[in-house]
Backbone as ProteinMPNN parsed JSONL, in Angstrom:
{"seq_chain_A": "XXXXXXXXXXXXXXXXXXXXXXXXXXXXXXXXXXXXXXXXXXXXXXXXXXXXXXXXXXXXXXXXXXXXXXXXXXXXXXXXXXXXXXXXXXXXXXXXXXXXXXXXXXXXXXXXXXXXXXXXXXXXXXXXXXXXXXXXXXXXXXXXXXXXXXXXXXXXXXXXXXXXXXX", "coords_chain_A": {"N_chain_A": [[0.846, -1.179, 0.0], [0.482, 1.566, -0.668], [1.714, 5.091, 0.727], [0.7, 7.972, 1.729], [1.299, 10.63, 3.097], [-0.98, 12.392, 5.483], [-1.791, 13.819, 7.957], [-4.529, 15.081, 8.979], [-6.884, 14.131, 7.397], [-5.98, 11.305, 8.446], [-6.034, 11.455, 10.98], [-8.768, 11.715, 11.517], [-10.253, 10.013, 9.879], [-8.921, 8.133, 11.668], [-10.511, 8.771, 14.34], [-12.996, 8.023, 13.562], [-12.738, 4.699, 12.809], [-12.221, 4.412, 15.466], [-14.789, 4.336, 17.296], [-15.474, 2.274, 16.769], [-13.965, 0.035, 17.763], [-14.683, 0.795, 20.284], [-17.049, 0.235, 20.868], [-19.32, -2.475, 22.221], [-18.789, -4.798, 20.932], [-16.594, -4.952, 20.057], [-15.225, -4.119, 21.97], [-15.514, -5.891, 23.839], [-13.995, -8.714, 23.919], [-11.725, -7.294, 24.099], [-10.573, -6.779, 26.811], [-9.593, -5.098, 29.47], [-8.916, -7.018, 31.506], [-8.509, -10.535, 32.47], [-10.683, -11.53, 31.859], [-13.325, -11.976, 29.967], [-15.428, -9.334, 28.513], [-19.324, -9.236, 28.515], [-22.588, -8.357, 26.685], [-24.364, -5.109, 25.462], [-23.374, -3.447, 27.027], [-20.9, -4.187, 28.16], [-20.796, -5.759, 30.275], [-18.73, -7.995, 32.958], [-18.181, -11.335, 31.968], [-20.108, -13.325, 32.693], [-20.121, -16.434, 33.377], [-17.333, -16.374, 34.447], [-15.041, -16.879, 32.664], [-11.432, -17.392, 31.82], [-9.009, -15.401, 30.512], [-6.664, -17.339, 29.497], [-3.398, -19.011, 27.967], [-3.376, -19.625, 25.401], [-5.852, -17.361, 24.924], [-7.862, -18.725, 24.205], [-9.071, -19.623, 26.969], [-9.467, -21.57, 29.862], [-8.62, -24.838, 31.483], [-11.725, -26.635, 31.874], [-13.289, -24.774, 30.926], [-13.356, -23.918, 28.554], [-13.631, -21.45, 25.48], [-14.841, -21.912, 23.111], [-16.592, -24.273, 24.233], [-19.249, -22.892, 24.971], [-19.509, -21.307, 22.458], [-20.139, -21.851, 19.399], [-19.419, -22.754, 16.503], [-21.069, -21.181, 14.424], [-23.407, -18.631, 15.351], [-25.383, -18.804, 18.195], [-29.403, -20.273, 17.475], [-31.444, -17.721, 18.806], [-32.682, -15.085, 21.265], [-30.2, -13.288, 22.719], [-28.441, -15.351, 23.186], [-25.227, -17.585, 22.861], [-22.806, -15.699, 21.28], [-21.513, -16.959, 18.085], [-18.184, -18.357, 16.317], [-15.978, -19.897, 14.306], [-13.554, -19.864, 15.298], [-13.284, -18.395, 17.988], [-11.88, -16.648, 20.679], [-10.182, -14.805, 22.902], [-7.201, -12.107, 22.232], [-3.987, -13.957, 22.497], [-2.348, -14.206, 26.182], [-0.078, -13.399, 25.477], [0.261, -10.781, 23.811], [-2.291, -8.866, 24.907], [-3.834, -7.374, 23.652], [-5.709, -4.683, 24.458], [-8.322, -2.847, 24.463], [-10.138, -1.734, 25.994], [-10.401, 1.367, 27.855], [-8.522, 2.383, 26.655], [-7.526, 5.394, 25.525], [-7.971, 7.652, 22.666], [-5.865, 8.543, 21.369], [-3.623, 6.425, 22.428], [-4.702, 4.429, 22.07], [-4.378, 4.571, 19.106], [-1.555, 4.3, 19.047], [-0.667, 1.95, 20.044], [-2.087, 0.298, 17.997], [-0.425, 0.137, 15.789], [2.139, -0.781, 16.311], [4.185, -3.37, 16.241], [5.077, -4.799, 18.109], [3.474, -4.574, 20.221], [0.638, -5.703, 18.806], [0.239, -8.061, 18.085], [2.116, -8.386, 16.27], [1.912, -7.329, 13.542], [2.292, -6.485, 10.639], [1.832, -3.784, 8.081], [0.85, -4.67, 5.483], [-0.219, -7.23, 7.567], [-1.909, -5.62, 8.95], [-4.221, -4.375, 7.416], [-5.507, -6.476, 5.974], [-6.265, -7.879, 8.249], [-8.824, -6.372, 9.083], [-10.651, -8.128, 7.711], [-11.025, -9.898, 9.093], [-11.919, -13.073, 9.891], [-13.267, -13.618, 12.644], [-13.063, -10.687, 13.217], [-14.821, -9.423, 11.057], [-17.143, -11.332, 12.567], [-17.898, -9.555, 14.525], [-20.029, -7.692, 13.02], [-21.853, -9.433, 12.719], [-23.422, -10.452, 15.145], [-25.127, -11.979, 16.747], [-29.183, -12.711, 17.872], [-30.629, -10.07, 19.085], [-28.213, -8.379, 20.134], [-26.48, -5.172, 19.876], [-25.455, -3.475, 16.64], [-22.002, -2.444, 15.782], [-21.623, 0.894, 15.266], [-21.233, 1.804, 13.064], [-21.368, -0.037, 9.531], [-19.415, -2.672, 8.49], [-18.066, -1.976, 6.206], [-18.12, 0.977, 5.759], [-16.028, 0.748, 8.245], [-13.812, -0.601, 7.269], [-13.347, 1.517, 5.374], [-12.081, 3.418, 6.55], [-10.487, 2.357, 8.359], [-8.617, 1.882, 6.676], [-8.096, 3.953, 5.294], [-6.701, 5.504, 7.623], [-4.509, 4.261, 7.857], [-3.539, 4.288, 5.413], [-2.812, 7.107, 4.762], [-0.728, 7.338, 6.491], [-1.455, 6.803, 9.619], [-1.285, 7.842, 11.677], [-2.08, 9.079, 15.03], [-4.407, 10.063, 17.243], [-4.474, 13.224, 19.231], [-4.833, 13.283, 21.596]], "CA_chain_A": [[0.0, 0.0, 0.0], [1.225, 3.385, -1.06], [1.321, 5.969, 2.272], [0.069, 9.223, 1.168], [1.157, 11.275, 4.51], [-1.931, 13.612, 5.496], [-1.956, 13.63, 9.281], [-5.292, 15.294, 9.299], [-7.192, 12.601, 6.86], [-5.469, 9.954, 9.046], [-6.344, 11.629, 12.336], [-10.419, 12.362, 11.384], [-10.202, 8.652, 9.698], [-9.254, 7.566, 13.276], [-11.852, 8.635, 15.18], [-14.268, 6.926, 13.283], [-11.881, 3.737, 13.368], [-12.265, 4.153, 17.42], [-16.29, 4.43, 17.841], [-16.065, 1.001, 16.183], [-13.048, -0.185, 18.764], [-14.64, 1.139, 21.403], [-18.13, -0.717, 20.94], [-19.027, -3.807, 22.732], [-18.765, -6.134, 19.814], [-14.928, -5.068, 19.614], [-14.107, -4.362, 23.815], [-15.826, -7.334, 25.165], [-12.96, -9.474, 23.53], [-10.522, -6.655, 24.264], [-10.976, -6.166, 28.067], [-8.262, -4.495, 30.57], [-8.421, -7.824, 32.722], [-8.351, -11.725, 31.657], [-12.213, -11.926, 31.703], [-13.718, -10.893, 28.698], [-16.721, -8.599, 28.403], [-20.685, -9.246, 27.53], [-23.471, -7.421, 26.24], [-23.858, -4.374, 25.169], [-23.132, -2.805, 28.318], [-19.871, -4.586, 28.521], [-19.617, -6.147, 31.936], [-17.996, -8.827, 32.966], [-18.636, -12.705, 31.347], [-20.917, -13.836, 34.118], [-19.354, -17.551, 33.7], [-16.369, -15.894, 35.411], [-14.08, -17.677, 31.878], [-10.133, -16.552, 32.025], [-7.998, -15.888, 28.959], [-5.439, -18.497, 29.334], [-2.301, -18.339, 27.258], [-3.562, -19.458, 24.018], [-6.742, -16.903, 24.791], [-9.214, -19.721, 24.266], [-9.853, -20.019, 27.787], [-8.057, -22.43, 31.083], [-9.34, -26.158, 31.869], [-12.913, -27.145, 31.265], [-13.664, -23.496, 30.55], [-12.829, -23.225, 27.063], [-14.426, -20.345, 24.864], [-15.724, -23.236, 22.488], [-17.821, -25.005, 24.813], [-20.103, -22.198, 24.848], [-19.222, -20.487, 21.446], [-19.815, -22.264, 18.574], [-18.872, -22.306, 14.813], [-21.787, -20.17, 14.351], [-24.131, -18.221, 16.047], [-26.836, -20.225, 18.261], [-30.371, -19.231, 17.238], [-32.588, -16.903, 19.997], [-32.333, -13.787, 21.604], [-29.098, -13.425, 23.874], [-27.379, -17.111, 23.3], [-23.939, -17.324, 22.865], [-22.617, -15.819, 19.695], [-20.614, -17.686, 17.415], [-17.197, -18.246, 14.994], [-15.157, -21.222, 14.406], [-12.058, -19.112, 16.099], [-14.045, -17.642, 18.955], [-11.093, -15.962, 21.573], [-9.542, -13.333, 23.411], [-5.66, -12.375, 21.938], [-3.0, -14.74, 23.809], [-1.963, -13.547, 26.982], [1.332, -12.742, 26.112], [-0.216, -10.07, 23.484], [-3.131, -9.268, 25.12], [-4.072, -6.05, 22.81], [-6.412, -4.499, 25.728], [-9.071, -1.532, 24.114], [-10.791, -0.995, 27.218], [-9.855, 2.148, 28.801], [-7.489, 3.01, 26.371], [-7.645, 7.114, 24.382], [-7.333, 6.907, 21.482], [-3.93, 8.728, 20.84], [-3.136, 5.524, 23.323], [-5.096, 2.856, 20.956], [-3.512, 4.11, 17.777], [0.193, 3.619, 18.773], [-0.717, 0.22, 19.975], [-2.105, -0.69, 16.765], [0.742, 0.072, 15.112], [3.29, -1.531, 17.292], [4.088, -4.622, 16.016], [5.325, -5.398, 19.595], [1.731, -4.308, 21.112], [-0.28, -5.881, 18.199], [0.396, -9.281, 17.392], [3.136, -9.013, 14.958], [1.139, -7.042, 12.636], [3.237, -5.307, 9.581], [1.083, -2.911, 7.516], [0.29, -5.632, 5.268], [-1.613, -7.935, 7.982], [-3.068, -4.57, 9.41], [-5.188, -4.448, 6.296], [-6.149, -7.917, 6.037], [-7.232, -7.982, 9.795], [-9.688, -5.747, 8.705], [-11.762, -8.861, 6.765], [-10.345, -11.592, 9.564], [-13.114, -13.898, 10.251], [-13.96, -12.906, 14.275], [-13.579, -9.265, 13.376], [-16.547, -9.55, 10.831], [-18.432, -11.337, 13.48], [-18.663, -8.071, 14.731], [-21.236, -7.405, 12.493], [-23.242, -10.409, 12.851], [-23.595, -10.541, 16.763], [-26.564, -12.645, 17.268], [-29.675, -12.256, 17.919], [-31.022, -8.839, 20.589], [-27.313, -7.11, 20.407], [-26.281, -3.972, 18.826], [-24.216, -3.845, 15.917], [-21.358, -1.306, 15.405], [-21.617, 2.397, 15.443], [-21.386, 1.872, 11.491], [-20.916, -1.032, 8.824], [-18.202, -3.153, 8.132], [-17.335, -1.096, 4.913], [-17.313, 2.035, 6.212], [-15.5, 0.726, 8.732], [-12.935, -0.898, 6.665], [-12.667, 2.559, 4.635], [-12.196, 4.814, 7.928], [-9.078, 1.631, 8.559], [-7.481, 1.614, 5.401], [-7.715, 5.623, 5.049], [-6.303, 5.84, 8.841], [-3.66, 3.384, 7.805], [-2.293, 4.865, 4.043], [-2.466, 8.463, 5.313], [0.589, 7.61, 7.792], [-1.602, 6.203, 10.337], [-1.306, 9.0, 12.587], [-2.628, 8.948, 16.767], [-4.835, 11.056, 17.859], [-3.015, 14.09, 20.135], [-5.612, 12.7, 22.986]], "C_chain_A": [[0.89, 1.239, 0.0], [1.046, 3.986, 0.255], [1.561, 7.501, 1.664], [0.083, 10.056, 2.723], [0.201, 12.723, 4.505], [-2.62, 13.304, 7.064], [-3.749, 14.059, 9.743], [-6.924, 14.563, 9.244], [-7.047, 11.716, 7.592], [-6.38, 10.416, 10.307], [-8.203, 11.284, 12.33], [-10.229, 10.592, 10.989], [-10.272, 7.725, 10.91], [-9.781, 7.59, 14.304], [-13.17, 8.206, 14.963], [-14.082, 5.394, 13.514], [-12.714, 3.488, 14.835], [-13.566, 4.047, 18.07], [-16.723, 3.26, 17.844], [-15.09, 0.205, 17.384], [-13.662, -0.547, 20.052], [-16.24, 0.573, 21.762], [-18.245, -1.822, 21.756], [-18.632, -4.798, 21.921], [-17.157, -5.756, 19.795], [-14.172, -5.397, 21.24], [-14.596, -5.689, 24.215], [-15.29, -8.607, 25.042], [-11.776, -8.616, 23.665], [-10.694, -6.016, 25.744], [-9.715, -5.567, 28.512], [-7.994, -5.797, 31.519], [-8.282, -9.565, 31.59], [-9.588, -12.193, 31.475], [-12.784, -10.788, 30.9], [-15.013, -10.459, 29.522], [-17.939, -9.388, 27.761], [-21.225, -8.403, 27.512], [-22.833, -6.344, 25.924], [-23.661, -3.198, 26.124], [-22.152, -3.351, 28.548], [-19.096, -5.328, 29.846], [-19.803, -7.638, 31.863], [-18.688, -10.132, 32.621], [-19.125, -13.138, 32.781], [-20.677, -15.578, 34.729], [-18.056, -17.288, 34.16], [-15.075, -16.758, 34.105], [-12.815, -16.594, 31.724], [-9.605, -16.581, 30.465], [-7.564, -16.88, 28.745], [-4.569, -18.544, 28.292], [-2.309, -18.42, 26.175], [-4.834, -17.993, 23.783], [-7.832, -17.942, 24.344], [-9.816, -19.761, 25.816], [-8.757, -21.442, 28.409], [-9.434, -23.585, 30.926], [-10.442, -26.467, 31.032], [-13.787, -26.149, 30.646], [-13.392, -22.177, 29.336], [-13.584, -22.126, 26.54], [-15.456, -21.291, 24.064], [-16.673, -23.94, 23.03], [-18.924, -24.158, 24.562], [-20.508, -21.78, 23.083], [-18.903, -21.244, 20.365], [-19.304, -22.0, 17.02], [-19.768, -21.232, 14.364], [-22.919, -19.702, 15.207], [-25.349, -18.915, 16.549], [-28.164, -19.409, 18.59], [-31.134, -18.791, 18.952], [-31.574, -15.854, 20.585], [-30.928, -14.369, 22.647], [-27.936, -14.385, 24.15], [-26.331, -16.659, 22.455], [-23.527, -16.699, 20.943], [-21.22, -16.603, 19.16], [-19.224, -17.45, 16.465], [-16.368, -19.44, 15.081], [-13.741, -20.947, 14.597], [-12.194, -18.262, 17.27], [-12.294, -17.946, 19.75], [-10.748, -15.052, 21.497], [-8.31, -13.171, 22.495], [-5.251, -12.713, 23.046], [-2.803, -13.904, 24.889], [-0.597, -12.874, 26.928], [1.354, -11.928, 24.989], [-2.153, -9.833, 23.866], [-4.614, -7.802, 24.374], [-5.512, -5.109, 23.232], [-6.905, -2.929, 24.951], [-9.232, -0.993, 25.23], [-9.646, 0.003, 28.008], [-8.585, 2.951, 27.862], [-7.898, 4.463, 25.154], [-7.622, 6.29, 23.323], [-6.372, 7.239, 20.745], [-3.694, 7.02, 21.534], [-3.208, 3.857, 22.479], [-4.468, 3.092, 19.815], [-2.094, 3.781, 18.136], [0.135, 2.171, 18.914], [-1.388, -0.316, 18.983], [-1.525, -0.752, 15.615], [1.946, -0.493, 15.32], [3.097, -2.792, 17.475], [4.29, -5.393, 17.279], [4.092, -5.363, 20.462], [0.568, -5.518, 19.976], [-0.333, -7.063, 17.394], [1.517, -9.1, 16.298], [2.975, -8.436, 13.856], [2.109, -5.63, 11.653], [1.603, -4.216, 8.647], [0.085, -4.146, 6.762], [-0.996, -6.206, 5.578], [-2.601, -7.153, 8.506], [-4.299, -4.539, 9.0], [-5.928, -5.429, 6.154], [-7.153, -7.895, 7.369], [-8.246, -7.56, 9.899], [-11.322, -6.729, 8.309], [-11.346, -10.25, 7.519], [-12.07, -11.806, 10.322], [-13.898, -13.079, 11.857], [-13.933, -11.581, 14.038], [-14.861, -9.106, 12.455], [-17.894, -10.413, 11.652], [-18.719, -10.225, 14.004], [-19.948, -7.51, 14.109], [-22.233, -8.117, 12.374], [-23.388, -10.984, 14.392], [-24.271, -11.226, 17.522], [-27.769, -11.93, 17.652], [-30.122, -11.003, 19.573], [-29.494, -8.163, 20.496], [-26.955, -6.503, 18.934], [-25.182, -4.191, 18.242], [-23.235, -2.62, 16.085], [-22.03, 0.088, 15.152], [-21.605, 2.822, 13.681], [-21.373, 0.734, 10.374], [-19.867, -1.423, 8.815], [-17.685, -2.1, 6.864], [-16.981, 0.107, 4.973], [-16.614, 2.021, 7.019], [-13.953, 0.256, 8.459], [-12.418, 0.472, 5.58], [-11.788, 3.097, 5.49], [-10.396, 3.876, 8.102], [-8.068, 1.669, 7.579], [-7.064, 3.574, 4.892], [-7.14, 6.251, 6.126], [-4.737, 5.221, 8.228], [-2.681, 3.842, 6.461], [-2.424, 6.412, 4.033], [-1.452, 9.087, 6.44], [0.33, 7.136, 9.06], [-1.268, 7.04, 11.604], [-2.092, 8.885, 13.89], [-3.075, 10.528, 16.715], [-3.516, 12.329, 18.983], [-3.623, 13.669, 21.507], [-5.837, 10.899, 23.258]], "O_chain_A": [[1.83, 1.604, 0.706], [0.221, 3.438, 0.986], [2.624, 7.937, 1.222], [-0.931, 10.114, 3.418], [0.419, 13.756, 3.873], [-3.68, 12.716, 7.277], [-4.257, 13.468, 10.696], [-7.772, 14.405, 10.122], [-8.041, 10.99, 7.621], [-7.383, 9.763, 10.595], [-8.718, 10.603, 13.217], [-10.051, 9.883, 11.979], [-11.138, 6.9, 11.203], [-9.698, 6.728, 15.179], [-14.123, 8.049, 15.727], [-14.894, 4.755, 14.183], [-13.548, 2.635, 15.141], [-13.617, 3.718, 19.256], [-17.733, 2.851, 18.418], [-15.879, -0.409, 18.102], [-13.475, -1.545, 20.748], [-16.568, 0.511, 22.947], [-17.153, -2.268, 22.106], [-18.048, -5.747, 22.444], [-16.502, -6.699, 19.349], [-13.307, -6.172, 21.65], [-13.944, -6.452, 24.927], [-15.721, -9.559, 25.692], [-10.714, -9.153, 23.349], [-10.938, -4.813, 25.843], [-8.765, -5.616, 27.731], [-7.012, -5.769, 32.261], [-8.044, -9.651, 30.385], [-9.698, -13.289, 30.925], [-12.81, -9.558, 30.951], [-15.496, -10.875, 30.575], [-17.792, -10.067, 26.744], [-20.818, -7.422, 28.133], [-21.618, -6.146, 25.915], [-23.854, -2.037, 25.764], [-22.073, -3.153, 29.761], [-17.953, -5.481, 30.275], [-20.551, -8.328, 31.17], [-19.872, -10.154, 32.958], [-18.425, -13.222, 33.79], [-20.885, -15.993, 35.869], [-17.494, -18.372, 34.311], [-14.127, -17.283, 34.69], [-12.952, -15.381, 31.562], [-9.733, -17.424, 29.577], [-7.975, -17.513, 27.773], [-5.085, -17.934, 27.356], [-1.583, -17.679, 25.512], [-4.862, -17.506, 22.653], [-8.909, -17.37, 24.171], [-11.031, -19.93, 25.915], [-7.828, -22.048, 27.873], [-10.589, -23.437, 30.526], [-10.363, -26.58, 29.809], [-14.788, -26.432, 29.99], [-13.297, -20.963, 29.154], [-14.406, -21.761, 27.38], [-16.651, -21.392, 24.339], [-17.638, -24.267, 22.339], [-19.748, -24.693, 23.82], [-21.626, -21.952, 22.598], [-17.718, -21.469, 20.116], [-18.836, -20.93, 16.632], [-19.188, -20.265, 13.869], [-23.416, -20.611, 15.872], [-26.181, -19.473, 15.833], [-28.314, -18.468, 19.369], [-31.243, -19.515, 19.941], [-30.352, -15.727, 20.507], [-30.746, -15.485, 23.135], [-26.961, -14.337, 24.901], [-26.348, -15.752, 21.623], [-23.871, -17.153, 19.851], [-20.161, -16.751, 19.771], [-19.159, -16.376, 15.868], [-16.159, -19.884, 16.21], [-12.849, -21.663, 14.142], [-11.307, -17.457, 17.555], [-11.619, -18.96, 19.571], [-10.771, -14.311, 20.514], [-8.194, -14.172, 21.788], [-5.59, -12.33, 24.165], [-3.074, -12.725, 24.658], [-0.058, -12.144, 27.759], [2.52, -11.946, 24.594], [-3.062, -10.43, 23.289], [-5.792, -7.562, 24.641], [-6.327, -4.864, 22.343], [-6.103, -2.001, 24.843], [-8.665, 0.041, 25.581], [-8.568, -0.285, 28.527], [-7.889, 3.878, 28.276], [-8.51, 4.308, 24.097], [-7.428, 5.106, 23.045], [-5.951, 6.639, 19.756], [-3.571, 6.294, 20.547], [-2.499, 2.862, 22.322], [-3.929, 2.128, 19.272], [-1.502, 2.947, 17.45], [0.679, 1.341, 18.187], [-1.364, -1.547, 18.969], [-1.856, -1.417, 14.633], [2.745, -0.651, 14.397], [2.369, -3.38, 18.275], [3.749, -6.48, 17.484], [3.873, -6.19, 21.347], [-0.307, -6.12, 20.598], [-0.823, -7.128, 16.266], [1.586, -9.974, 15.434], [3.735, -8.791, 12.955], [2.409, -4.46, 11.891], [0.436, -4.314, 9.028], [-1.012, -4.519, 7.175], [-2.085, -6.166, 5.006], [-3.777, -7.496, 8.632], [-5.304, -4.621, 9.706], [-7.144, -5.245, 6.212], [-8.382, -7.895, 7.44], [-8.963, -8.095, 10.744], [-12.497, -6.393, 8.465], [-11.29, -11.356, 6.98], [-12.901, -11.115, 10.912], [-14.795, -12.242, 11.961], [-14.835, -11.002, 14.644], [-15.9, -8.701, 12.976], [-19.106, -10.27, 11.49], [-19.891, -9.852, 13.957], [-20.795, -6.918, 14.778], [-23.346, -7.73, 12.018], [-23.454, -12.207, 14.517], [-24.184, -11.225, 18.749], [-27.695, -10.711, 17.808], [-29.892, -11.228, 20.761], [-29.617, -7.021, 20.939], [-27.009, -6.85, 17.754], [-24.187, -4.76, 18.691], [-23.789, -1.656, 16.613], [-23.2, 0.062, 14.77], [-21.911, 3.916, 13.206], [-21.293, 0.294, 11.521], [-19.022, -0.592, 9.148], [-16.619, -1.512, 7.052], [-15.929, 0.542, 4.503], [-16.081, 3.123, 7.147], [-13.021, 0.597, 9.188], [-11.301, 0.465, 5.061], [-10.629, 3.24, 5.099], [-9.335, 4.492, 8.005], [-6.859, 1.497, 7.738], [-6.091, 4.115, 4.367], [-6.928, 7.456, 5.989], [-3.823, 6.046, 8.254], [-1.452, 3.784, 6.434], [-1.999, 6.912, 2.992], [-1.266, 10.177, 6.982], [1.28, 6.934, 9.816], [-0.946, 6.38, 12.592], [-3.167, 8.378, 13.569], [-2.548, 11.591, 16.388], [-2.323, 12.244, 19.277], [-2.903, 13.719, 22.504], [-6.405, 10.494, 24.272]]}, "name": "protein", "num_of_chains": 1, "seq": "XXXXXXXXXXXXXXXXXXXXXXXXXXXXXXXXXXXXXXXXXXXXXXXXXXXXXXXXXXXXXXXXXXXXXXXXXXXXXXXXXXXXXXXXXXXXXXXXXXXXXXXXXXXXXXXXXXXXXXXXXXXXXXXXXXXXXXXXXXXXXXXXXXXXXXXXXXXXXXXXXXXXXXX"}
């Protein structure tokens, strides 16, 4: 991807980026602790389930038991993906709570963000569990906008220099 530096493009780009971030469908797999988030009120997984170091989940308290390949029908039941988890614990790429000058450096920092060169940045964009985001099951709210405009707002944050908020 070409990088067309226009800090202001990038910046405005990234606060749309962050409305989508900062949603439940994105924090309640990106918590501040090792117990993810539900609903759309975000508090805590009421089965009390831990990351564990792959992020699937410790012992008998996998993510999978609950969380199947796809979404299970009726209001409120578990939603689905056939890769349902948190990121590993030893990237644990933590939204909650974070600005969003604070969230863009860490999603640029291959050391904060899985490994992620510009490249897989882009891709990640169309990775399987992040478009569950948009299909949530049934009774919760989707995103703050579509996948497409949300994939513009990423890819126009991202070849404009990718620029952090100043807050």
């Amino acid at each position: 991807m070409a990088v067309r530096k226009d800090s202001v493009a990038s910046v405005k780009a990234f606060k749309q980026v962050y409305t989508v971030l900062m949603s439940s469908r994105c924090m309640n797999c990106h918590p501040s602790g090792d117990i993810p988030l539900q609903g759309d009120d975000s508090h805590l997984h009421t089965m009390g389930p831990k990351r564990g170091v792959d992020g699937k989940g410790v012992y008998a308290m996998k993510c999978s038991n609950c969380h199947q390949a796809t979404n299970t029908p009726g209001l409120h039941t578990p939603p689905g993906n056939p890769n349902w988890h948190l990121p590993p614990a030893n990237m644990r790429m933590v939204f909650q709570g974070r600005t969003p000058r604070q969230l863009a450096k860490q999603l640029i920092d291959p050391n904060q963000n899985g490994h992620k060169d510009m490249k897989k940045l882009i891709e990640h964009a169309d990775d399987g569990l992040v478009l569950a985001g948009w299909n949530p099951g049934e009774g919760r709210k989707l995103p703050p906008m579509s996948h497409a405009a949300f994939k513009k707002a990423w890819l126009t944050w991202l070849s404009t220099g990718a620029y952090a908020p100043a807050k």
